[in-house]
PDB file with SEQRES, HELIX, SHEET and CRYST1 records, atoms N, CA, C and O in Angstrom:
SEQRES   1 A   18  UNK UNK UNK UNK UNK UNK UNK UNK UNK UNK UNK UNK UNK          
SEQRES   2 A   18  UNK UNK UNK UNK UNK                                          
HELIX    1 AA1 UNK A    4  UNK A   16  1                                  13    
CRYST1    1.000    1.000    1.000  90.00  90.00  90.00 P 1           1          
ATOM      1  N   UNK A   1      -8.561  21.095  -0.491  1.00  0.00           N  
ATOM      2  CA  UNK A   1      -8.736  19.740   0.046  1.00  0.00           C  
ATOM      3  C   UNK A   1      -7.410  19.219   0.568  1.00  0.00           C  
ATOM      4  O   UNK A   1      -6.427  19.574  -0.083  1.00  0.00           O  
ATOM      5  N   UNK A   2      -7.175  18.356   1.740  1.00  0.00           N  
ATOM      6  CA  UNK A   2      -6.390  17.700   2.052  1.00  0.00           C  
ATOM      7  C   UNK A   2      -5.504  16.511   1.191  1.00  0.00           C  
ATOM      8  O   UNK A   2      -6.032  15.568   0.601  1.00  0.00           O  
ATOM      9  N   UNK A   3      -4.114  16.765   1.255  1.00  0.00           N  
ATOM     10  CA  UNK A   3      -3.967  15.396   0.376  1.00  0.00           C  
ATOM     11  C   UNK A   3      -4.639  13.990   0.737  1.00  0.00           C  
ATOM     12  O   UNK A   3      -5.220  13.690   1.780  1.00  0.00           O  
ATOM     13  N   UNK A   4      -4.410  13.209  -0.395  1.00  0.00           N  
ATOM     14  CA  UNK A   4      -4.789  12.091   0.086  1.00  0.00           C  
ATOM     15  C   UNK A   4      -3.964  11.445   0.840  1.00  0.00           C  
ATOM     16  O   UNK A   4      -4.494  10.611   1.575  1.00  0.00           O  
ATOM     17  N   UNK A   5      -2.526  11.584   0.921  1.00  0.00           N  
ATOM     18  CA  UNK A   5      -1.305  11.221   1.418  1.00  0.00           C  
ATOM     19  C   UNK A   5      -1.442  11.614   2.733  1.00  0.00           C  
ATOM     20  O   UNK A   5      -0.949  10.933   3.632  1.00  0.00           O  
ATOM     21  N   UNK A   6      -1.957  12.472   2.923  1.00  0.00           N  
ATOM     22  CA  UNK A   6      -1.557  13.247   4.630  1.00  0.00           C  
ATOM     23  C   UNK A   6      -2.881  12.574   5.086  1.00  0.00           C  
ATOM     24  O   UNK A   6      -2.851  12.069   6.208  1.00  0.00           O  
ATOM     25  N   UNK A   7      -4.146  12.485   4.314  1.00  0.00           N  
ATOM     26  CA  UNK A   7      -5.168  11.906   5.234  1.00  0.00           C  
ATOM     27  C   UNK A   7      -5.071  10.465   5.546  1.00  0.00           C  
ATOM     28  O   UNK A   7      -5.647  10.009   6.534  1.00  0.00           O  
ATOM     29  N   UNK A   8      -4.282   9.635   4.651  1.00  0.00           N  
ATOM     30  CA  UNK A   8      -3.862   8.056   5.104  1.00  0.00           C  
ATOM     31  C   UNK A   8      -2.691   7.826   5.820  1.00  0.00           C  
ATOM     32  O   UNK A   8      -2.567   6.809   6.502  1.00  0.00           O  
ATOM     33  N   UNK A   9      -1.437   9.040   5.693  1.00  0.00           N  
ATOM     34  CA  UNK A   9      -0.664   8.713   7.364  1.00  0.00           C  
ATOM     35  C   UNK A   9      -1.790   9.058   8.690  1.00  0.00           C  
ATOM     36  O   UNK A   9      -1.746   8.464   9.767  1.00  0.00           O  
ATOM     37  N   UNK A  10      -2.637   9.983   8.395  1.00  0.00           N  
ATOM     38  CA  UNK A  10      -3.531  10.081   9.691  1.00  0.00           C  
ATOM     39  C   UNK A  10      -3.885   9.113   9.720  1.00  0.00           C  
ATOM     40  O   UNK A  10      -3.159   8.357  10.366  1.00  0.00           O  
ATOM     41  N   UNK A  11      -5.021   8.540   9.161  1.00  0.00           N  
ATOM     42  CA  UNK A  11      -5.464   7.030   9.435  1.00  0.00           C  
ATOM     43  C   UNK A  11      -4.684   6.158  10.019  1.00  0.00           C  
ATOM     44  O   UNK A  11      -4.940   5.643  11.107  1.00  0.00           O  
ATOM     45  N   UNK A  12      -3.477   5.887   9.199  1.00  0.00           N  
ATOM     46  CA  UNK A  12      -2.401   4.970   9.988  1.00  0.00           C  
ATOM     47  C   UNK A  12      -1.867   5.226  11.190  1.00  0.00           C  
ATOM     48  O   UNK A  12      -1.675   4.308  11.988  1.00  0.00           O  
ATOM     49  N   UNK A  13      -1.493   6.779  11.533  1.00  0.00           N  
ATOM     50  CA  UNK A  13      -1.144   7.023  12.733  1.00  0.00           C  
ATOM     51  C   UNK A  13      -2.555   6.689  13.868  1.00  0.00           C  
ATOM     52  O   UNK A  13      -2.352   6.468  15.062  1.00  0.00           O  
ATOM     53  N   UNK A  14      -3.819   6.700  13.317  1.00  0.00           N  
ATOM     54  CA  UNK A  14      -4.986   6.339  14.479  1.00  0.00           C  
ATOM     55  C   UNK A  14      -4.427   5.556  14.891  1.00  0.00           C  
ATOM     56  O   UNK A  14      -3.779   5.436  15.930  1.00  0.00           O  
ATOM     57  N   UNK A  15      -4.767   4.562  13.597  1.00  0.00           N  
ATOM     58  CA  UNK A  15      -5.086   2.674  13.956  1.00  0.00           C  
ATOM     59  C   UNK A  15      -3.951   2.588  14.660  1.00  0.00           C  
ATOM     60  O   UNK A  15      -4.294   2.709  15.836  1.00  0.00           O  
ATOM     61  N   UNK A  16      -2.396   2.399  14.578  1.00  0.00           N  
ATOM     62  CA  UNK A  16      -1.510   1.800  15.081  1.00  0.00           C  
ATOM     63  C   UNK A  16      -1.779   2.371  16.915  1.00  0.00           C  
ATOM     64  O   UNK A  16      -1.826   1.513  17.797  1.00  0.00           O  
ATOM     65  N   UNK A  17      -1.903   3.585  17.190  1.00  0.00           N  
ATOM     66  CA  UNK A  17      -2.157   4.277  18.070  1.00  0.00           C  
ATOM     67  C   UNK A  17      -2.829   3.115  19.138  1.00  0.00           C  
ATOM     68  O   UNK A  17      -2.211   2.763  20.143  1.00  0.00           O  
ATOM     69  N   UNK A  18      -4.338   2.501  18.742  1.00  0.00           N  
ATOM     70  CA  UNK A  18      -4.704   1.372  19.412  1.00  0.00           C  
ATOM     71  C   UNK A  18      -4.235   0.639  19.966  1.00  0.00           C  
ATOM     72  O   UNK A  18      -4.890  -0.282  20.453  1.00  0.00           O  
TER      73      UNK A  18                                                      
END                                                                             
């Protein structure tokens, strides 16, 4: 499984991305 750490900089890197 993915960390949880690496899957919430992804998230953050989406959103700000917008």
């Amino acid at each position: 499984m993915a960390s949880a750490l690496e899957q919430f900089v992804n998230n953050v890197q989406t959103l700000s991305a917008q």
